[in-house]
KEMAR-13935 format. One record per residue (C-alpha): residue number from 1; residue in three letters; x, y, z. Coordinates in Angstrom, 2 decimals, always signed. Example, Ala and Ser with C-alpha at 12.3 -4.5 7.8 and 13.67 -1.06 7.14 Angstrom:
(node 1; "ala"; (+12.30; -4.50; +7.80)),
(node 2; "ser"; (+13.67; -1.06; +7.14)),
***
This chain:
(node 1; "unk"; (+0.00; +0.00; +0.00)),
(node 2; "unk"; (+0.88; +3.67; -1.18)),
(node 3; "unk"; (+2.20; +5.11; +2.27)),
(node 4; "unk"; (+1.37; +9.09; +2.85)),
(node 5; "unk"; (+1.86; +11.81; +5.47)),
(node 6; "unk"; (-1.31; +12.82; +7.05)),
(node 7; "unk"; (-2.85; +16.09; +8.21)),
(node 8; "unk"; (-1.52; +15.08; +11.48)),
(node 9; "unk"; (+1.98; +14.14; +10.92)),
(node 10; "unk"; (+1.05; +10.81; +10.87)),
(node 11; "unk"; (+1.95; +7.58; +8.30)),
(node 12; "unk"; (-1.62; +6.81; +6.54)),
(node 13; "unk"; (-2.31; +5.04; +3.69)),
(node 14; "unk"; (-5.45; +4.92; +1.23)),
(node 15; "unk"; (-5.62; +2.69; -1.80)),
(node 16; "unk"; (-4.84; +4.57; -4.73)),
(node 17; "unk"; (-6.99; +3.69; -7.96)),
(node 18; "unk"; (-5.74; +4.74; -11.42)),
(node 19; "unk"; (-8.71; +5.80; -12.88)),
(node 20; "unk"; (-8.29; +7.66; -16.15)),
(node 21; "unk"; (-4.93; +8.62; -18.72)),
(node 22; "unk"; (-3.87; +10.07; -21.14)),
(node 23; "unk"; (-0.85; +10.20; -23.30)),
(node 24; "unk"; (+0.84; +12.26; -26.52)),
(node 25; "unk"; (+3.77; +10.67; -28.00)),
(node 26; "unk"; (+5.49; +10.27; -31.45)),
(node 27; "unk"; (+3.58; +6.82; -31.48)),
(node 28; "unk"; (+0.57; +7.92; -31.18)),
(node 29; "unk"; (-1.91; +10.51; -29.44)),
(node 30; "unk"; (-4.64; +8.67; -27.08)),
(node 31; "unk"; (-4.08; +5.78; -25.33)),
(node 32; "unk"; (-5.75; +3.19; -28.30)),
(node 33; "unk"; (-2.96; +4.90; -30.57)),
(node 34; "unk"; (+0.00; +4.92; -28.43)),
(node 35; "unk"; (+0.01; +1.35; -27.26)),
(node 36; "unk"; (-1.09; +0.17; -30.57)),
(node 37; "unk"; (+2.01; +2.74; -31.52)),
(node 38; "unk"; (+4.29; +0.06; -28.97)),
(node 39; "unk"; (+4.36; -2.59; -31.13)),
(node 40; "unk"; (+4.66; -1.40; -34.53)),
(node 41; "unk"; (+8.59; +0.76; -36.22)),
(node 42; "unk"; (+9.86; +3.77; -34.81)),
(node 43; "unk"; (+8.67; +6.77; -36.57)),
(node 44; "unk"; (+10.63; +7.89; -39.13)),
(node 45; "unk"; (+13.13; +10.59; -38.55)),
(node 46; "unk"; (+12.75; +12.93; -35.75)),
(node 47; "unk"; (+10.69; +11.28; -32.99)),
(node 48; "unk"; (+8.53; +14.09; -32.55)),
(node 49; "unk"; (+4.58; +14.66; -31.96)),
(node 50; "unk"; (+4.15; +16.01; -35.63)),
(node 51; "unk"; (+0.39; +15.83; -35.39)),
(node 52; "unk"; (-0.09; +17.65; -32.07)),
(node 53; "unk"; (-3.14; +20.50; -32.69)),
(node 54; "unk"; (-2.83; +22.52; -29.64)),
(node 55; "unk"; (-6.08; +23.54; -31.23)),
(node 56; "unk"; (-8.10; +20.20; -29.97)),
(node 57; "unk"; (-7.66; +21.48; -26.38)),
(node 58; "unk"; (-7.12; +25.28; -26.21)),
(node 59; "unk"; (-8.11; +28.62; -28.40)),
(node 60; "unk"; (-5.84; +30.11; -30.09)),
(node 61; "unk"; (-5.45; +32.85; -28.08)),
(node 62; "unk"; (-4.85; +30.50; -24.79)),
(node 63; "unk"; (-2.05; +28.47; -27.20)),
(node 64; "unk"; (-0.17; +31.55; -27.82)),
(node 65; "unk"; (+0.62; +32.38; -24.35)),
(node 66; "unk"; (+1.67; +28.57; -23.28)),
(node 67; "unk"; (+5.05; +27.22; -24.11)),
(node 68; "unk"; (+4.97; +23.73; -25.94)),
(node 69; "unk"; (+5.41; +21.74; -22.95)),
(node 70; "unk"; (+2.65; +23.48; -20.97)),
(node 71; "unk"; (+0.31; +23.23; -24.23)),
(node 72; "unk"; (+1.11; +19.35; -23.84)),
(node 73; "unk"; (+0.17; +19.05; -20.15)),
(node 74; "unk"; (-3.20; +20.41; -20.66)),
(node 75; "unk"; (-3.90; +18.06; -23.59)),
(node 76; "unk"; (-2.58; +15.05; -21.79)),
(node 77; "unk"; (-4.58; +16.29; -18.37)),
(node 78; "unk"; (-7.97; +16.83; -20.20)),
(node 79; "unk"; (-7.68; +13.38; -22.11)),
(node 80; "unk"; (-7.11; +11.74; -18.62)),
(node 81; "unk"; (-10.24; +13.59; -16.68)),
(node 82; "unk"; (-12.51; +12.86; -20.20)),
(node 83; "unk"; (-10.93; +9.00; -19.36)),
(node 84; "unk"; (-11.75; +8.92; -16.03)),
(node 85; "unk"; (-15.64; +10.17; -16.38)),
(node 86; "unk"; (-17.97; +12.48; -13.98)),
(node 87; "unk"; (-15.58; +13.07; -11.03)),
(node 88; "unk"; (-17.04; +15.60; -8.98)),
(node 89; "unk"; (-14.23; +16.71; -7.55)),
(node 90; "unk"; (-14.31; +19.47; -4.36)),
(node 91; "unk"; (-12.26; +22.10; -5.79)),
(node 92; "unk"; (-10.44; +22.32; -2.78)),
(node 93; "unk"; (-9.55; +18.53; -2.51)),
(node 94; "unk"; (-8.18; +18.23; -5.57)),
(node 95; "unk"; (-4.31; +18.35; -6.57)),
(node 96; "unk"; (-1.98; +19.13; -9.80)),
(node 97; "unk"; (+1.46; +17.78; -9.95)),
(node 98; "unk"; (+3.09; +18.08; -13.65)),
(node 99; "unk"; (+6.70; +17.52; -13.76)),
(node 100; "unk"; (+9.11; +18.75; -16.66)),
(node 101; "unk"; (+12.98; +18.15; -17.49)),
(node 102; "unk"; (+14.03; +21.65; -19.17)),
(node 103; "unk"; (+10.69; +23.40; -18.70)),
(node 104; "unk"; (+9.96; +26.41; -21.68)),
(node 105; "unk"; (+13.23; +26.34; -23.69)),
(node 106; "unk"; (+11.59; +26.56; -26.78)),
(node 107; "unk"; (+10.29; +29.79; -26.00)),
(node 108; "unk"; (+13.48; +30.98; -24.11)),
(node 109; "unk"; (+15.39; +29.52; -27.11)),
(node 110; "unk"; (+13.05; +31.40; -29.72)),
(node 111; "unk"; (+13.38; +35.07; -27.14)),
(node 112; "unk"; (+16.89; +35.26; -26.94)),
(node 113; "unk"; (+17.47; +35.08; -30.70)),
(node 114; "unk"; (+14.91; +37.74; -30.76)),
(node 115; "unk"; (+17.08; +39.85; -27.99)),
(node 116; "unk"; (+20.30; +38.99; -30.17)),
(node 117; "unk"; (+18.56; +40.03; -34.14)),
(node 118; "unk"; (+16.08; +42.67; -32.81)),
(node 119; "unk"; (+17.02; +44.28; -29.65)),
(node 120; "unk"; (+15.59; +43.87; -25.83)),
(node 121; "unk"; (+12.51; +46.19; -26.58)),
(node 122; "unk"; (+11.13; +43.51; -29.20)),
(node 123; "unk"; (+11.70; +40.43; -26.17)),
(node 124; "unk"; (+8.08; +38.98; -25.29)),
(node 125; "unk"; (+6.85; +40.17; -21.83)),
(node 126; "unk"; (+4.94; +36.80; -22.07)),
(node 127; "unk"; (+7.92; +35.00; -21.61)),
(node 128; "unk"; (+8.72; +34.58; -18.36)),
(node 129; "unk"; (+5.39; +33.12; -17.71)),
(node 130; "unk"; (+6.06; +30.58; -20.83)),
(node 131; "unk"; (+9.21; +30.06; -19.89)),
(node 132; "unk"; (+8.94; +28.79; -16.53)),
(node 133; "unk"; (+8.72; +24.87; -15.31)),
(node 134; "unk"; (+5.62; +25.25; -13.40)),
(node 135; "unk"; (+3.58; +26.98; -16.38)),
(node 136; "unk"; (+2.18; +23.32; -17.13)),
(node 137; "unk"; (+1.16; +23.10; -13.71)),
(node 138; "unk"; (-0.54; +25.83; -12.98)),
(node 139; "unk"; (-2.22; +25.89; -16.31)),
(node 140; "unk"; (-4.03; +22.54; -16.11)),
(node 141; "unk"; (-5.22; +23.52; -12.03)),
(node 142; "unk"; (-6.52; +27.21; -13.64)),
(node 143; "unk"; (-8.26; +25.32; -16.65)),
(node 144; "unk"; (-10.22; +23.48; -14.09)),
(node 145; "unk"; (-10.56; +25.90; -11.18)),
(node 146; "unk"; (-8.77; +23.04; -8.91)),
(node 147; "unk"; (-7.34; +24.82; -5.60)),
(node 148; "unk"; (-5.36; +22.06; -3.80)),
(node 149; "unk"; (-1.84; +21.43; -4.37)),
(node 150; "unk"; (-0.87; +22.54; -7.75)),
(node 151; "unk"; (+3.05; +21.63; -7.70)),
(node 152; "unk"; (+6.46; +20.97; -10.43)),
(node 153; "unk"; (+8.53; +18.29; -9.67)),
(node 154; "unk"; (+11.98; +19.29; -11.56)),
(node 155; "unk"; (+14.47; +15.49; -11.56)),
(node 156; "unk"; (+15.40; +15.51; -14.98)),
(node 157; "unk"; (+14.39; +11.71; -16.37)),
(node 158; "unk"; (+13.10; +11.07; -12.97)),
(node 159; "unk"; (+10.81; +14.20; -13.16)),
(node 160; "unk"; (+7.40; +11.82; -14.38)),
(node 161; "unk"; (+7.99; +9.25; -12.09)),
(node 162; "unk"; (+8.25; +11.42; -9.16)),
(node 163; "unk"; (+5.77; +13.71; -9.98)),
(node 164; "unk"; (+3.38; +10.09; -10.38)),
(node 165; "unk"; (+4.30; +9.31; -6.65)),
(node 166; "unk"; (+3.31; +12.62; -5.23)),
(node 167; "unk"; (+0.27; +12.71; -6.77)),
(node 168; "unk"; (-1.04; +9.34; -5.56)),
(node 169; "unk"; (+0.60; +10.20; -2.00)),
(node 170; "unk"; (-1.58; +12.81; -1.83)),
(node 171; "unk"; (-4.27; +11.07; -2.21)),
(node 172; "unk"; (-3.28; +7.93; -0.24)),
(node 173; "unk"; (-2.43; +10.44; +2.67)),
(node 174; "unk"; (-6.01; +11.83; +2.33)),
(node 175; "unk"; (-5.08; +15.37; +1.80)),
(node 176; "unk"; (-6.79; +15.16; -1.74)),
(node 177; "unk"; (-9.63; +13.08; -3.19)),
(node 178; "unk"; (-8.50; +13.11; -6.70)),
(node 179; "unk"; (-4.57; +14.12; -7.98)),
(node 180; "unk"; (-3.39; +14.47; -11.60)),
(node 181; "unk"; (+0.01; +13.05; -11.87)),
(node 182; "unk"; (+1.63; +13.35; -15.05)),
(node 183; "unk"; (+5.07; +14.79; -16.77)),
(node 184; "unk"; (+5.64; +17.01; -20.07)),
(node 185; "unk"; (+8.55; +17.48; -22.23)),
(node 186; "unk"; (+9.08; +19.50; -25.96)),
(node 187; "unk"; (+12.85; +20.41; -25.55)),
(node 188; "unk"; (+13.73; +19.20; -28.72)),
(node 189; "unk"; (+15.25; +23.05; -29.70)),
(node 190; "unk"; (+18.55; +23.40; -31.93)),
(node 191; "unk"; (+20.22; +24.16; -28.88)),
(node 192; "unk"; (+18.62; +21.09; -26.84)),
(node 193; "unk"; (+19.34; +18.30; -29.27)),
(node 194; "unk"; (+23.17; +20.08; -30.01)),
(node 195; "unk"; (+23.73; +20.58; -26.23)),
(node 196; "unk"; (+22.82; +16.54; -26.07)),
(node 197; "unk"; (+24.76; +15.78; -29.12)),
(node 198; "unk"; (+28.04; +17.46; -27.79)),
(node 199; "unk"; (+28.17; +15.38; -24.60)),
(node 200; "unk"; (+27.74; +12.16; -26.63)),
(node 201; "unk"; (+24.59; +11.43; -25.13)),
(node 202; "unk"; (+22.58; +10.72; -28.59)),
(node 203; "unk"; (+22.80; +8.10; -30.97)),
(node 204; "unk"; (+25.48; +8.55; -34.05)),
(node 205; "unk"; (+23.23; +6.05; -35.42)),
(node 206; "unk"; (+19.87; +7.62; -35.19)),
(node 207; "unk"; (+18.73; +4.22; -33.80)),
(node 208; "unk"; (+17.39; +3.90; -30.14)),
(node 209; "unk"; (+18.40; +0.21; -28.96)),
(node 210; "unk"; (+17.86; -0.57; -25.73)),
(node 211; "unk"; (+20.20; -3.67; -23.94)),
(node 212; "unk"; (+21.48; -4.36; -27.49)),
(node 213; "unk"; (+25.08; -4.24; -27.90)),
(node 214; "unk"; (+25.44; -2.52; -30.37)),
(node 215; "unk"; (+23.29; +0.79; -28.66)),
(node 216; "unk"; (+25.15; +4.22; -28.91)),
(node 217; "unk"; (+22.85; +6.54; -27.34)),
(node 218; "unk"; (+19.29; +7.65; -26.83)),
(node 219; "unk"; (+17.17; +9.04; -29.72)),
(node 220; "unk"; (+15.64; +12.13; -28.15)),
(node 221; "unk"; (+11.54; +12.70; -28.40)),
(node 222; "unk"; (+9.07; +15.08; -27.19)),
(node 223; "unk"; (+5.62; +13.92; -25.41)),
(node 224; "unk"; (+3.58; +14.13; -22.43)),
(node 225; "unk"; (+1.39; +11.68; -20.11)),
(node 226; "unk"; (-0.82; +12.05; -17.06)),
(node 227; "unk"; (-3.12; +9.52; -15.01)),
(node 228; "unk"; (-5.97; +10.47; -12.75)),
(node 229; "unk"; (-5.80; +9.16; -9.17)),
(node 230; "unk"; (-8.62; +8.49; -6.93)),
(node 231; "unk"; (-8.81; +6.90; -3.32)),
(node 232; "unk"; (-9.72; +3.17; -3.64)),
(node 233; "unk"; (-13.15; +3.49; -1.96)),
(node 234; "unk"; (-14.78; +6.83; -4.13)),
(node 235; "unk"; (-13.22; +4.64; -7.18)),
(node 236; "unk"; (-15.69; +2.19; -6.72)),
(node 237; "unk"; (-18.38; +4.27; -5.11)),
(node 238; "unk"; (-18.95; +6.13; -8.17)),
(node 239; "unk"; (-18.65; +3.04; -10.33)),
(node 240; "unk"; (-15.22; +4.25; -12.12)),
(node 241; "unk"; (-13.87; +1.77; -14.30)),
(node 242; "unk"; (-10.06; +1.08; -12.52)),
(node 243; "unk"; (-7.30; +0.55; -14.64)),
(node 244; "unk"; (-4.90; -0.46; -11.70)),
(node 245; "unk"; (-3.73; +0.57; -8.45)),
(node 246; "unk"; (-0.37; +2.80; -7.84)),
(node 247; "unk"; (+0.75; +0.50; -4.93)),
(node 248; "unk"; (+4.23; +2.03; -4.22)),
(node 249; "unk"; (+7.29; +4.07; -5.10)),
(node 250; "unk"; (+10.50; +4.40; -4.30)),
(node 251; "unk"; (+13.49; +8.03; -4.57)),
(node 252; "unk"; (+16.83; +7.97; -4.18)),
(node 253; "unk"; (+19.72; +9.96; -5.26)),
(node 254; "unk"; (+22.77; +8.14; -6.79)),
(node 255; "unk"; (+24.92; +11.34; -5.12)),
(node 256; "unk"; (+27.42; +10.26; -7.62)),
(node 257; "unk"; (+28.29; +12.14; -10.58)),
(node 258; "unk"; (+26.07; +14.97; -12.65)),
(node 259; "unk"; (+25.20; +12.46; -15.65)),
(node 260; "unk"; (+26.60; +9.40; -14.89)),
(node 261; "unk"; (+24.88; +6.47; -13.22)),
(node 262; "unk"; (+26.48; +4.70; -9.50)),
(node 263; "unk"; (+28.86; +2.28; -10.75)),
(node 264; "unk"; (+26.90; -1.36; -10.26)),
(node 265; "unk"; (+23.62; +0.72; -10.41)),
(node 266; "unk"; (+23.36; +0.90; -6.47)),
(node 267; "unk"; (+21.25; +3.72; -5.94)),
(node 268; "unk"; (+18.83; +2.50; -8.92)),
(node 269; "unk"; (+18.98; -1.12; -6.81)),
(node 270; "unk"; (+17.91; +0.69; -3.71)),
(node 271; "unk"; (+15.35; +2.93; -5.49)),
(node 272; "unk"; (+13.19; -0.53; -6.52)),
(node 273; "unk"; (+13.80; -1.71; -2.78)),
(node 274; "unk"; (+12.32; +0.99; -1.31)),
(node 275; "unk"; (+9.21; +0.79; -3.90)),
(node 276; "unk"; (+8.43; -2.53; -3.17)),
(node 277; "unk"; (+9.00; -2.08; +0.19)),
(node 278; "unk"; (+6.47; +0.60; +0.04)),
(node 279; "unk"; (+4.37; -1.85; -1.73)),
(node 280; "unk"; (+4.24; -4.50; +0.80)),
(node 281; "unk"; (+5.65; -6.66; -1.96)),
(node 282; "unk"; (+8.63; -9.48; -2.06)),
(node 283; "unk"; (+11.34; -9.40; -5.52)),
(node 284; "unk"; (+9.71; -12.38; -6.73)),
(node 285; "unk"; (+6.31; -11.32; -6.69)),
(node 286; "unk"; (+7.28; -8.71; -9.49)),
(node 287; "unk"; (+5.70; -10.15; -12.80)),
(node 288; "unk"; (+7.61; -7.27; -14.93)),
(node 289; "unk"; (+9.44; -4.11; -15.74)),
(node 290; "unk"; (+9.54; -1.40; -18.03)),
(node 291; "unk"; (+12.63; -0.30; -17.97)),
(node 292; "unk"; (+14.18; +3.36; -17.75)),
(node 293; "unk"; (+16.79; +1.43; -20.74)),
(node 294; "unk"; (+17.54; +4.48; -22.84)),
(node 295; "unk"; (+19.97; +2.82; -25.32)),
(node 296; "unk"; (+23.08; +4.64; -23.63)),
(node 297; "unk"; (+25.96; +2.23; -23.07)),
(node 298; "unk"; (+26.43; +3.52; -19.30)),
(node 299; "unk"; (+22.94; +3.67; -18.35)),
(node 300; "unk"; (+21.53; +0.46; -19.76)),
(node 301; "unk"; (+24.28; -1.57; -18.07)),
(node 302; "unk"; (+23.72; +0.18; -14.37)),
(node 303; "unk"; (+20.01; -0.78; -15.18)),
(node 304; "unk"; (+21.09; -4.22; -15.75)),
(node 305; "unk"; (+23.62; -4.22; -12.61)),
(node 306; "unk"; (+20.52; -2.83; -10.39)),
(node 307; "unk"; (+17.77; -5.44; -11.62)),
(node 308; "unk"; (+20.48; -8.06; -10.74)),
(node 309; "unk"; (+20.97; -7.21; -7.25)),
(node 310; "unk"; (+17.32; -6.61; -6.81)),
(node 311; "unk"; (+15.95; -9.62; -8.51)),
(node 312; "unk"; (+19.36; -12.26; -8.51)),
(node 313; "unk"; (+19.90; -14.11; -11.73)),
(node 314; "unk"; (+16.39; -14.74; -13.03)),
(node 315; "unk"; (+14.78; -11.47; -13.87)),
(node 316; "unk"; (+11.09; -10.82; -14.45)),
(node 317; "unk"; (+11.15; -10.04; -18.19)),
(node 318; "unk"; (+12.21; -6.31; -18.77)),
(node 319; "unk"; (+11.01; -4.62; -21.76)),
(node 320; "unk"; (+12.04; -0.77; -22.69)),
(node 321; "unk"; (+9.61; +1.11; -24.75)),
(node 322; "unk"; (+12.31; +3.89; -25.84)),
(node 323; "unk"; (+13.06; +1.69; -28.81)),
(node 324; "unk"; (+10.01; +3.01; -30.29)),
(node 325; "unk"; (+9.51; +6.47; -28.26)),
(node 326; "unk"; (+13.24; +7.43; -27.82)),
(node 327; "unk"; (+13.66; +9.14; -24.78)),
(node 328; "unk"; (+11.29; +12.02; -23.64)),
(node 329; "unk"; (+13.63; +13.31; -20.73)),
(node 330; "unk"; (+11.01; +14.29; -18.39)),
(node 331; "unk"; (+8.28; +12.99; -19.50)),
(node 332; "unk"; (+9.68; +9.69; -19.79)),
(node 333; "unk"; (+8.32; +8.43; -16.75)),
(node 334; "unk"; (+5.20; +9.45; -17.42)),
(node 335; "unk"; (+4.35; +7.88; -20.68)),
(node 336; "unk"; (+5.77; +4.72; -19.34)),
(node 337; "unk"; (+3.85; +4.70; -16.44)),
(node 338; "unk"; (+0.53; +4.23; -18.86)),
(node 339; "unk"; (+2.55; +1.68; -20.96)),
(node 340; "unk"; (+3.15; -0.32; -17.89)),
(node 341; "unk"; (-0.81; +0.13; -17.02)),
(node 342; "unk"; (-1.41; -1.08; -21.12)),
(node 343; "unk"; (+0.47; -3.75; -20.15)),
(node 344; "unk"; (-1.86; -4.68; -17.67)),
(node 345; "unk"; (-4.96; -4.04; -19.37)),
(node 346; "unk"; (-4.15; -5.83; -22.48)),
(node 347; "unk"; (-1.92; -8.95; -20.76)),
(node 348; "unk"; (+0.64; -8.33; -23.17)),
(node 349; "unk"; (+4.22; -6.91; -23.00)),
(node 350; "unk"; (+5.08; -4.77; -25.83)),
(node 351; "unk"; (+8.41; -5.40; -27.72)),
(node 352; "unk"; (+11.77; -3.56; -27.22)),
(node 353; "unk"; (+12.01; -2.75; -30.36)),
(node 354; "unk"; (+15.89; -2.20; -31.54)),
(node 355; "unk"; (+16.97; -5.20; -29.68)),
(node 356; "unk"; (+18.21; -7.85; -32.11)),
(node 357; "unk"; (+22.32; -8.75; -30.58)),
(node 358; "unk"; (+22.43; -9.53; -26.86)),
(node 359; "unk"; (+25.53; -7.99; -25.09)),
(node 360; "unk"; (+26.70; -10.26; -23.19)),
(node 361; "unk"; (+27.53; -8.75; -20.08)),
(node 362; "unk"; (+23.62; -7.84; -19.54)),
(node 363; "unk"; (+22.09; -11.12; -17.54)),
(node 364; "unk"; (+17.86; -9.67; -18.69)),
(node 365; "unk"; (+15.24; -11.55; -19.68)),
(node 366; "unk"; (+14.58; -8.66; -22.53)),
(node 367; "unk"; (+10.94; -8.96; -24.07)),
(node 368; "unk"; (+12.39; -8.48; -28.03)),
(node 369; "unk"; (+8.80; -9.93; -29.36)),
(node 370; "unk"; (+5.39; -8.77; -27.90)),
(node 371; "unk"; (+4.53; -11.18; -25.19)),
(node 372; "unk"; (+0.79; -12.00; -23.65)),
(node 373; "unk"; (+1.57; -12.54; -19.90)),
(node 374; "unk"; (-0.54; -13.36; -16.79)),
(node 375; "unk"; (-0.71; -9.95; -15.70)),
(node 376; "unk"; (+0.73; -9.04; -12.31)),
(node 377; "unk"; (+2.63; -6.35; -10.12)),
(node 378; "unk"; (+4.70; -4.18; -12.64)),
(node 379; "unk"; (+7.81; -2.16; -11.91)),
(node 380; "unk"; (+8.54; +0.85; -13.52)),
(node 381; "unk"; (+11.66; +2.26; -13.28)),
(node 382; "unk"; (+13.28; +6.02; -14.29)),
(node 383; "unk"; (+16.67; +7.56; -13.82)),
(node 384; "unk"; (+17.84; +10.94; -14.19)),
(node 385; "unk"; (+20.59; +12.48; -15.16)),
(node 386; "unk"; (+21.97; +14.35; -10.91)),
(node 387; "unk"; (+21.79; +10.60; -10.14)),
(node 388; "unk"; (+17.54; +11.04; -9.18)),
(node 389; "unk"; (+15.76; +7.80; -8.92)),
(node 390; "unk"; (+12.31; +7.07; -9.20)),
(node 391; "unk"; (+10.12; +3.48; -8.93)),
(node 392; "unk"; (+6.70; +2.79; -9.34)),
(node 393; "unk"; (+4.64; -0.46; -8.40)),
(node 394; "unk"; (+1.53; -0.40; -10.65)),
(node 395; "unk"; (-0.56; -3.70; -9.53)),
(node 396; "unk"; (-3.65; -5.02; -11.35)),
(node 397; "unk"; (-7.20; -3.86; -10.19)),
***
């Protein structure tokens, strides 16, 4: 069970029932198109969100004034509340928590060259407000007049997957009724993918291959996903159709190096400790994980290192959905948090696409074929680049 502080200081814990999502990525826009997205080819060229129409959710005049990543975290929250049906939520009782990697740097990217070509009268007095990580936040709680906690959680690749956690803590600690958890991400700027490029981080290849041996780097991608959280009880009460149940999560910090993982993935091993501690839940009672694996040599093998010391030589089988996403920094987290709920729903694992030559110093069960499965507790794992660590335990209704 999802542990929380109460009012009063004290541990509590509520059931927390997933109860509606939504998701934009370069797969597919809508839950039905992204996870059908999961088992087909990469998108061609630039992973990014090509037919996003801020349009669908906002005027035009309301698009102007939001960065890209802010325009995503309302589409992604109002697919999730349209998901999860007639809430009624007290305005009061009701929480916001949208995290972000790099925030608005398209539009701080777009300003300075302004500043630089036209002079500092001609910079946008909008963009401080578009600029700024908590502008998806706080537009999503204004769209819908919600007056609890409306709160950014900043972790780089970690940033979803924490922001998930607090949102269903503050329901499981009673302080809300209903939470949006959910991460955005559109940094995919000339000075974003060059300032990635020039630290080796991306692919040479262009080709996102998670645990294979020949990977060189993650492909980078733009996106967005929330999920509506309920208490357990007002779930069923209302008749909500449950998806699963957010049964624990883990943080830790690597306190290691500014981009590179804990040698022998230790802090990522104690990360998915402390979420299945938090889940009440034994190693080998873990049916699968979706994997942070982000196709970087480093990274993949910590993974590896970590789900060995976790889960000893037979892993649950491990599947990364970056092969066909690439990595959405931020948002990562996020949109596999609803893959590993897909998962559930449809008792299948999708591929990890890009995996075709084993390296033989990763011990994984890797899912390289879509696989049905008897579904049960999933593990979700992200890692972020300050050495942040974030698990989820998503469990089956």
């Amino acid at each position: 069970m999802l542990l929380g502080i109460g009012p009063d200081g004290a541990i509590a814990g509520r059931r927390v029932a997933i109860t509606g999502m939504g998701v934009l990525a370069c797969c597919g826009i809508g839950v039905d198109a992204f996870w059908e997205g999961l088992h087909g080819p990469p998108p061609e060229g630039e992973r990014r969100v090509d037919d996003f129409d801020p349009e669908r959710w906002l005027t035009s005049k309301e698009a102007r004034t939001l960065d890209r990543f802010a325009q995503f975290s309302v589409a992604v929250a109002d697919m999730a509340l349209e998901d999860a049906g007639a809430l009624h939520a007290d305005p009061g009782r009701s929480g916001v928590i949208m995290g972000t990697g790099v925030g608005g740097l398209q539009s701080l990217e777009t300003q300075i060259l302004v500043y630089a070509e036209k002079g500092a009268q001609r910079v946008s007095p909008r963009l401080v407000p578009m600029m700024m990580s908590n502008a998806g936040a706080a537009a999503v709680s204004m769209r819908l007049g919600w007056h609890g906690p409306s709160e950014t959680v900043i972790t780089a690749c970690a940033a979803g997957a924490h922001s998930i956690a607090h949102a269903a803590r503050l329901v499981a600690s009673g302080r809300c009724d209903v939470a949006i958890g959910g991460a955005a991400e559109a940094g995919m700027t000339n000075v974003g993918i060059a300032a990635f490029a020039n630290m080796t981080a991306l692919s040479t290849s262009g080709h996102s291959r998670p645990f294979d041996v020949r990977r060189d780097g993650f492909v980078m991608t733009e996106g967005a996903g929330a999920l509506v959280f309920e208490s357990w009880d007002r779930a069923v009460a209302r008749g909500a159709r449950i998806y699963g149940e957010l049964a624990g999560a883990g943080s830790t910090a690597d306190a290691h190096h500014i981009t590179a993982p804990a040698p022998g993935g230790t802090g990522a091993a104690a990360c998915m400790l402390e979420a299945l501690d938090d889940a009440e839940l034994r190693p080998d009672q873990i049916a699968h994980i979706n994997a942070h694996g982000t196709s970087t040599p480093l990274n993949d093998l910590a993974e590896s290192d970590a789900i060995g010391k976790v889960f000893g030589a037979a892993s649950p089988p491990v599947t990364s959905t970056k092969g066909v996403t690439g990595h959405g920094l931020g948002a990562s987290g996020a949109i596999e948090a609803i893959a590993a709920v897909l998962t559930i729903e449809h008792a299948s694992i999708p591929p990890t696409n890009g995996y075709e030559e084993p390296d033989p110093d990763i011990h994984l069960d890797i899912v390289a074929e879509a696989r049905p499965w008897e579904p049960g507790p999933v593990l979700s794992n992200s890692f972020g680049f300050g050495g942040h660590n974030g698990c989820l335990v998503i469990s089956p209704a």
